[in-house]
MMTF fields as JSON, N, C-alpha, C and O atoms, coordinates in Angstrom:
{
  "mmtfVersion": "1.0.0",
  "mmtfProducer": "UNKNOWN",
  "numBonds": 143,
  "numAtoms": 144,
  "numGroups": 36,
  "numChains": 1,
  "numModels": 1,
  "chainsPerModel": [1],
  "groupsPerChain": [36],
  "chainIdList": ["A"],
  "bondAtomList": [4, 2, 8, 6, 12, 10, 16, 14, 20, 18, 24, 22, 28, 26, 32, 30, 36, 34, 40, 38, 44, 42, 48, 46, 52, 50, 56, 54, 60, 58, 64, 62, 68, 66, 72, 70, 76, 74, 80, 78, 84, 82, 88, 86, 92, 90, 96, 94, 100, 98, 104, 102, 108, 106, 112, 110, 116, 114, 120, 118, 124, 122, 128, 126, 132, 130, 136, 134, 140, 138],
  "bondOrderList": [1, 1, 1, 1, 1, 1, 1, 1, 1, 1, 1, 1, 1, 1, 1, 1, 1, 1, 1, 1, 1, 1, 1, 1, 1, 1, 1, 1, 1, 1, 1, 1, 1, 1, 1],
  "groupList": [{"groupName": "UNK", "atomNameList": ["N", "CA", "C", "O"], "elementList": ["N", "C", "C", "O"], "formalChargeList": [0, 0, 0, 0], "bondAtomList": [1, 0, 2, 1, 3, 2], "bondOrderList": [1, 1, 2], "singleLetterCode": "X", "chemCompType": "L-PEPTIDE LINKING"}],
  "groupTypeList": [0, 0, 0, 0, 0, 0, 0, 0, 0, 0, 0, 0, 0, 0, 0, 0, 0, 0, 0, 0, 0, 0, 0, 0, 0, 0, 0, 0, 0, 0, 0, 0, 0, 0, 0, 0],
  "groupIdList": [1, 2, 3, 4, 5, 6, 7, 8, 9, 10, 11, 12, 13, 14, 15, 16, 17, 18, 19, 20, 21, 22, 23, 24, 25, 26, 27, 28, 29, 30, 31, 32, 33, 34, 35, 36],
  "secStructList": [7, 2, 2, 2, 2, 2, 2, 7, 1, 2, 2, 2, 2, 2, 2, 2, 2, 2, 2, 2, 2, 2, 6, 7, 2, 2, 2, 2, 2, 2, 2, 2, 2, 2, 6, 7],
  "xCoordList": [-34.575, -35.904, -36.937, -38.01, -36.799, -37.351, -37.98, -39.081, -36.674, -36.697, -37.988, -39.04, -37.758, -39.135, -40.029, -40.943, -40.249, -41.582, -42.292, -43.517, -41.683, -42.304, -42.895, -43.824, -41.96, -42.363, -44.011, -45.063, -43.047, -44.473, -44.621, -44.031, -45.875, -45.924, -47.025, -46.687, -48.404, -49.373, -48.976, -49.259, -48.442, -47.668, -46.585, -46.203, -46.072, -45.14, -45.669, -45.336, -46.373, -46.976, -47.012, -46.046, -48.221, -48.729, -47.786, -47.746, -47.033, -46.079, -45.175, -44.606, -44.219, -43.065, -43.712, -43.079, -45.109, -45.448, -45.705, -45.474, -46.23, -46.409, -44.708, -44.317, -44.086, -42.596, -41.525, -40.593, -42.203, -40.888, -41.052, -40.271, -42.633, -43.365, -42.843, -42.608, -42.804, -42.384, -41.032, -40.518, -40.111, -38.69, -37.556, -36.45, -37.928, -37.032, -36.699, -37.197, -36.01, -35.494, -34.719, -34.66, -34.254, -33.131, -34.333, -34.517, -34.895, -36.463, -36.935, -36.852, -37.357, -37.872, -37.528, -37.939, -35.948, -35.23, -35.003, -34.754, -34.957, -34.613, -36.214, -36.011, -37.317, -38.356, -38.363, -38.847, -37.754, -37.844, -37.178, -37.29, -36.286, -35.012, -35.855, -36.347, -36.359, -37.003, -38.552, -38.134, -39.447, -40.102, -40.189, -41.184, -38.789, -38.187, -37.788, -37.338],
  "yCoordList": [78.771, 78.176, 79.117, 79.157, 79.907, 80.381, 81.821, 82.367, 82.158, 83.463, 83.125, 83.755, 81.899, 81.724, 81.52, 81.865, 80.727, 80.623, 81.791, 81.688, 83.182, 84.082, 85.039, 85.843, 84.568, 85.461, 84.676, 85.002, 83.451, 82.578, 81.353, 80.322, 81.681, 80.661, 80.142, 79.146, 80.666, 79.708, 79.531, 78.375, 80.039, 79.484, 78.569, 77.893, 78.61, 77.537, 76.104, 74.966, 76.351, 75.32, 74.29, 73.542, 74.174, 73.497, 72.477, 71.264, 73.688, 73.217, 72.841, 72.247, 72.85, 71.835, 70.448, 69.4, 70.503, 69.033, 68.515, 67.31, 68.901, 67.972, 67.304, 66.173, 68.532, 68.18, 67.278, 66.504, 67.83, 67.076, 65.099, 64.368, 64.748, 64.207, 62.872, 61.678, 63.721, 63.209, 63.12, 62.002, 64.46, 64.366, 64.49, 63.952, 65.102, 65.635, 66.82, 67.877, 66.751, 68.529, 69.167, 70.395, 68.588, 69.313, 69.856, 71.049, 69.078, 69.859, 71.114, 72.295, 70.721, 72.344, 73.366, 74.471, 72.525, 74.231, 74.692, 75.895, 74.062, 74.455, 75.485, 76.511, 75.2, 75.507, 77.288, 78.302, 77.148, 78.117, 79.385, 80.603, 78.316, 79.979, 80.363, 81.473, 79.541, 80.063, 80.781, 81.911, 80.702, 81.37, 82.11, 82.467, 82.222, 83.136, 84.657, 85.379],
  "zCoordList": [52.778, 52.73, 53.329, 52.728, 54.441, 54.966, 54.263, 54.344, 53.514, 52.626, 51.83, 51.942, 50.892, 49.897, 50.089, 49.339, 51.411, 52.141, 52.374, 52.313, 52.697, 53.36, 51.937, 51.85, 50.986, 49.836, 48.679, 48.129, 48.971, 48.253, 48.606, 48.284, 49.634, 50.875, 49.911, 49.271, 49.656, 48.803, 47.759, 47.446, 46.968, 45.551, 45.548, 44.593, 46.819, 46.311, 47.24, 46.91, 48.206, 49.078, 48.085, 47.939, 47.275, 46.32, 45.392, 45.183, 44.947, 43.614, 43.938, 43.023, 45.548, 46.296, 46.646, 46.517, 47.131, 47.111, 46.207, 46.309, 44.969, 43.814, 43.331, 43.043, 43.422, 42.517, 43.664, 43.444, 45.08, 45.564, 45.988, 46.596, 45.23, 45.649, 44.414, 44.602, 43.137, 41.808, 41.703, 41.731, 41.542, 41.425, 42.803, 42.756, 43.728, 44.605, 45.148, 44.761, 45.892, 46.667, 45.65, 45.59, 45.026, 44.045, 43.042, 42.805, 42.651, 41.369, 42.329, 41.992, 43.366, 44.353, 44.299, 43.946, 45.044, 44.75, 43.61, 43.678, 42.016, 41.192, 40.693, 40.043, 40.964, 41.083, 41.809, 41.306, 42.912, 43.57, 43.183, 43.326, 42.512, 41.974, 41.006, 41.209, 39.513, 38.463, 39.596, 39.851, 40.042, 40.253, 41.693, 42.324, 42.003, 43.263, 42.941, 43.831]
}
């Protein structure tokens, strides 16, 4: 977690709360790998 935060802290800020808000942690992280 920490790894992706540091790489895309304003890009992913945004787009983990919308998705984890709608689908879940599992959508996030799946989120994170495609744009990790």
């Amino acid at each position: 977690m920490g790894i992706f935060y540091d790489k895309g802290n304003l890009a992913d800020a945004p787009s983990l709360k919308r998705i984890k808000g709608r689908n879940g942690d599992v959508d996030v992280a799946k989120m994170r790998v495609f744009f990790g």
